[in-house]
C-alpha positions in Angstrom: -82.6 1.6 47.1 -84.6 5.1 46.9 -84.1 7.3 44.0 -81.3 9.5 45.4 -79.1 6.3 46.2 -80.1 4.5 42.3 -79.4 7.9 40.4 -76.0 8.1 42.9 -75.1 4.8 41.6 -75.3 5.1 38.0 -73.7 8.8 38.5 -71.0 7.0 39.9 -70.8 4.0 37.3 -70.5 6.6 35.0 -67.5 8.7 36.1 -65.9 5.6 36.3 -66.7 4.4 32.9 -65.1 8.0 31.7 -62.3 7.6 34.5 -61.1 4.4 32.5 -61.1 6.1 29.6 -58.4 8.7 30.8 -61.2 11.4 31.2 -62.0 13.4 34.9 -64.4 11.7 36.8 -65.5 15.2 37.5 -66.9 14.9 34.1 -69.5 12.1 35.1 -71.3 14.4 37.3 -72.0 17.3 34.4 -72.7 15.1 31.9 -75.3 12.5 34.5 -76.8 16.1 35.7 -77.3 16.7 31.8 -79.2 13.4 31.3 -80.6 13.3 33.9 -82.3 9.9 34.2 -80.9 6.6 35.5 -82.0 4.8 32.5 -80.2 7.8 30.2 -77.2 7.2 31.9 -76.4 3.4 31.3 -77.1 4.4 27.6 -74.4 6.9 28.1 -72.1 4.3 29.8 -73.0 1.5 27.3 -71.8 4.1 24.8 -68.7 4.7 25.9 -68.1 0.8 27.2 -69.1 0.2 23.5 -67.4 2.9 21.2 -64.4 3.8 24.0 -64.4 7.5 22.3 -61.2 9.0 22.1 -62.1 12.6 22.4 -64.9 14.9 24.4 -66.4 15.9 21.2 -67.8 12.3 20.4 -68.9 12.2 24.3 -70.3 15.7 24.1 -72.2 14.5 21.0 -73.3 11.8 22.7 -74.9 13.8 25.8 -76.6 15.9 23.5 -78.1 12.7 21.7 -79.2 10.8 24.4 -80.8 13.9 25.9 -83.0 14.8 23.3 -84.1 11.4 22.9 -85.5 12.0 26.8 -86.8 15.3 25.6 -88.8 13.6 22.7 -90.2 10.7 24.9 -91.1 12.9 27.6 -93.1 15.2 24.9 -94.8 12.1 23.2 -95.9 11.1 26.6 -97.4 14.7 27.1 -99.2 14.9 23.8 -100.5 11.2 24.3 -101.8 12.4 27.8 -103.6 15.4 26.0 -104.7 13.5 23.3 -106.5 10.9 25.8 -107.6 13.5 28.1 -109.7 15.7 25.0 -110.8 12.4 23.7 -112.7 11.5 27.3 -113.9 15.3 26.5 -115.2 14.6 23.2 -116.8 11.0 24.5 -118.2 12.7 27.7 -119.1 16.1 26.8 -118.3 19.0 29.4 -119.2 18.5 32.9 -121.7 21.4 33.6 -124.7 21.2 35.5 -127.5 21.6 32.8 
């Protein structure tokens, strides 16, 4: 399964999942293009599997949540990258031709 077909799936999982909850499926698409990541979208499917929120406020809360929890990985990840990147700087000096 390439990424197109896994993110399809778990976009799909997910407007069901708000489907049996009396919600548009509609809504799995805005709130899985939100995410946006597979993995952020089971959380938001264990969520409402879990919780079974009773209105879009709880759900929007939710999105917003899970999202910046992506947000803050991603950035650690960044500033971990930088960080190793100017330590091999430090160790190795600056490649010049002296």
């Amino acid at each position: 399964m390439d990424n197109n077909e896994s993110w399809s799936a778990h976009r799909d999982r997910l407007s069901k999942a708000l489907a049996e909850l009396g919600y548009p499926e509609e809504l799995g698409n805005v709130i899985a293009s939100h995410i946006g990541s597979p993995k952020g979208i089971d959380r938001m499917i264990s969520y409402l599997e879990y919780v079974r929120p009773d209105n879009m406020e709880l759900i929007a809360d939710e999105m917003f949540a899970i999202r910046s929890d992506i947000d803050r990985w991603r950035e650690k990840k960044e500033s971990e990258h930088a960080n190793t990147a100017y330590n091999e700087m430090l160790y190795r000096g600056l490649d010049d031709d002296e």
